[in-house]
Every structure is written in structure tokens, then in C-alpha cells.
C-alpha positions, 0 to 999 in steps of 0.5 A: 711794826716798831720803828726807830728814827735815828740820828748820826753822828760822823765825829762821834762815829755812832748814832742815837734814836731819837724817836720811836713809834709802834708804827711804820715811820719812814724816809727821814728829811732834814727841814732846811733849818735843821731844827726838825725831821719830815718823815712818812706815816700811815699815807701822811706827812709829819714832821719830827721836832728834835727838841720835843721828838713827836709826829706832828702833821703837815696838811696836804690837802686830798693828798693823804696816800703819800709815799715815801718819796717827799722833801723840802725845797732848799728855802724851807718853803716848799714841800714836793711829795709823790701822791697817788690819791688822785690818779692811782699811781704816784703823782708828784705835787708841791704845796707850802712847806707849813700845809697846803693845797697840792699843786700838781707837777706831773703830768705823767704816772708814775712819778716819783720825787727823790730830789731839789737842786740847789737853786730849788728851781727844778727836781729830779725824780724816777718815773716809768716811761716807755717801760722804763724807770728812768731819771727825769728833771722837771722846772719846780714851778711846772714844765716838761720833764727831760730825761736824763737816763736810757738803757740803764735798766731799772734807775732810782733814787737821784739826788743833786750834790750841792753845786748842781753839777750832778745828780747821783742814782742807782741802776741795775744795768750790770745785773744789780743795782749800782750807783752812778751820777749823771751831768744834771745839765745832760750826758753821759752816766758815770758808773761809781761803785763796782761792788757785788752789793746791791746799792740804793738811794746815793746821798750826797753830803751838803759840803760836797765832800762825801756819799752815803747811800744803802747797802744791801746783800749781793743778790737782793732784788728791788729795795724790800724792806726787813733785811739787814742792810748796811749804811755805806760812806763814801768819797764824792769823786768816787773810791772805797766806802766804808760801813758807819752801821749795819742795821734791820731795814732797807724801804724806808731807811733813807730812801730820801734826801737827809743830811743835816745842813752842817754835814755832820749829822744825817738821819735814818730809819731802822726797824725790829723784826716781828716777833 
């Protein structure tokens, strides 16, 4: 498996790789100072240094079957990641950004981050609950969780927007998957795509202003990887997206939280087919 990790570029509408691996890397982060990339590896987090572009490992302790659901805390100190070293299912954990002992958070399996608030005092992350994948917050510092979704179906990928005031997901309530937002504080999900593609993992841009999120082929089930998927933009109060790429991906493309903290630039991961 070959691997490219790229970065775009929105003024200059094009992206460049930089970093490649005869190895699955996936689901890029940008470090809050923007000097470097978190990726996932072979169970492990690393992290991706743009000036000198080479897998570094972060220390996590026990936790070395990490998935690839993981991010940095708005302050930079902070790591969450989904483990299922110690109970066999994904199982969130904070540690120090620089390496550390896991701390557990949830008490409940499966669980799985996708994103921090702002104010880095709580996450939101999907978990299967009463045979349901729904989103849930959780205080970062450890509590319980609230549920924020019901009856959507199967519910994935929330991500804050950068006042708080929303977390953005997709469900597949109208048969495929669709992107909605929900009040982070509570309330009713608001449907914002109406498409017959098939819509991941929404991002929502540092400044506010805009959405990206994966697009895949009407009638594509799950997230899989090894499709030809298309990486969409679109406004934050809702509207036509417009493609930026099409590439050879999908699990493990952007499957986190990774925008730059200028809303210029974001980070994604594409694949080659096997020969």
C-alpha cells in the first residue's frame, strides 16, 4: 500500500504531496501551531514535520492499536485518540500532546473521537449505543456523555465549527449518508446537503466561512476505502459545494478534524490502487 499526504492550497486551487510512505498512513491533523501534521500508522500515532516531512512517533503508552480517529486539543497540549488496546473495542483517551500515559474517557465501547470544541473543555465523538451509532459530547476532563442524535440512523464524523454553536455530521437517515449540524448545546439536527452522493466526515473551516467534507458515489455503503471519491466545499450556512479534487481514497482520507489554523490550507490523504 503506497500513501500520499497532501496538502491544498485554496488560493492557489491545487494541492501538493508532501510526504509519501510504502505504508498506510491516514487521517492527517493539523498541530495547532501549524508547524506539523498527526497522522495514523500500523496502530500508532506520528507526527509529520512540514519542513523536514518524516513519521516521528508520539508515545502512547499501552495504547499502540489506535484507530484512525485522533486530534490535538485547541491549546496544542492535549492528544484524544480511540484505542481498543485495553478493551477490544475503540475506546477514547487523552494524554499529553508530546507522549504519555492514556487517561481514559469513556466509560462505554465503542467510542470513537472526531472532534474538540473550541474552548477544548469537551469532545464530540460517535459511539454505538442501544444499537445505535450516535453523536455524544463528553467534558474532556472526564463525565458523562450527552447524547446529541436519535433515529438518524447510522451518525459519524461531528466536528465543532469554530464558535461552538454547532457540531456538523453525517447520517443516513434518507437511505445514504448526508450531512447535518446539530446545536452543540442540544436540539434539533438540521439536514444540509440533499444530494444522491454519499457525504462524510463534514469539516468546518477554522474562520467559519465554509465545509469541506468526502464525497463519494451514489449507492457506496459505509466509508471503504480504494474508491474514487471527490473532496467537496461548501458554504457554512449551507448551499451548492463545489469539487477542489477527485481522488483514489475515501477511509482514511480525512477522516478527522485538518484544517490549517489560517483556513487556507488543509491536509488530506490519498492512495494508489495495487498493481
Amino acid at each position: 500500500m503506497r500513501s500520499h499526504i497532501h496538502i491544498f492550497d485554496l488560493a492557489a486551487d491545487s494541492a501538493r504531496t508532501l510526504f509519501t510512505a510504502e505504508a498506510h498512513v491516514e487521517a492527517p491533523n493539523w498541530h495547532p501551531g501549524g508547524d506539523r501534521l498527526l497522522v495514523n500508522a500500523d496502530g500508532r500515532i506520528w507526527t509529520l514535520p512540514l519542513d523536514a516531512p518524516a513519521l516521528q512517533p508520539v508515545d502512547t503508552g499501552f495504547a499502540t492499536a489506535c484507530n484512525n480517529d485522533h486530534g490535538p486539543s485547541p491549546d496544542g497540549r492535549t492528544l484524544a485518540i480511540s484505542d481498543k488496546t485495553e478493551t477490544g473495542k475503540s475506546c477514547i483517551y487523552t494524554l499529553p500532546l508530546a507522549g504519555g500515559a492514556p487517561a481514559r474517557l469513556t466509560p462505554d465501547v465503542p467510542s470513537y473521537f472526531h472532534g474538540w470544541a473550541p474552548d477544548g473543555r469537551t469532545i464530540a465523538y460517535c459511539a454505538l449505543r442501544d444499537g445505535a451509532f450516535d453523536i455524544f459530547t463528553m467534558p474532556a476532563a472526564g463525565g458523562g456523555e450527552t447524547r446529541l442524535t436519535r433515529d438518524l440512523g447510522h451518525c459519524d464524523g461531528p466536528d465543532y465549527t469554530p464558535d461552538g454553536a454547532w457540531i456538523w455530521f453525517n447520517a443516513d437517515k434518507p437511505g445514504h449518508a448526508q450531512l447535518y449540524r446539530v446545536p452543540a448545546a442540544g436540539g434539533a439536527p438540521e439536514r444540509m446537503t440533499r444530494d444522491a452522493r454519499v457525504n462524510w466526515f463534514p469539516h468546518p473551516s477554522p474562520d467559519g466561512r465554509q465545509v469541506l467534507y468526502l464525497s463519494y458515489p451514489p449507492g457506496t455503503e459505509g466509508h471503504p476505502g480504494g474508491l474514487e471519491v471527490e473532496l467537496r466545499l461548501m458554504p457554512a450556512t449551507g448551499g451548492e459545494p463545489r469539487t477542489l479534487l477527485q481522488l483514489f481514497g475515501g477511509q482514511g482520507t480525512i477522516n478527522v478534524p485538518c484544517w490549517a489554523p489560517d483556513s487556507r490550507h488543509f491536509a488530506f490523504a490519498s492512495y494508489e490502487r495495487d498493481a
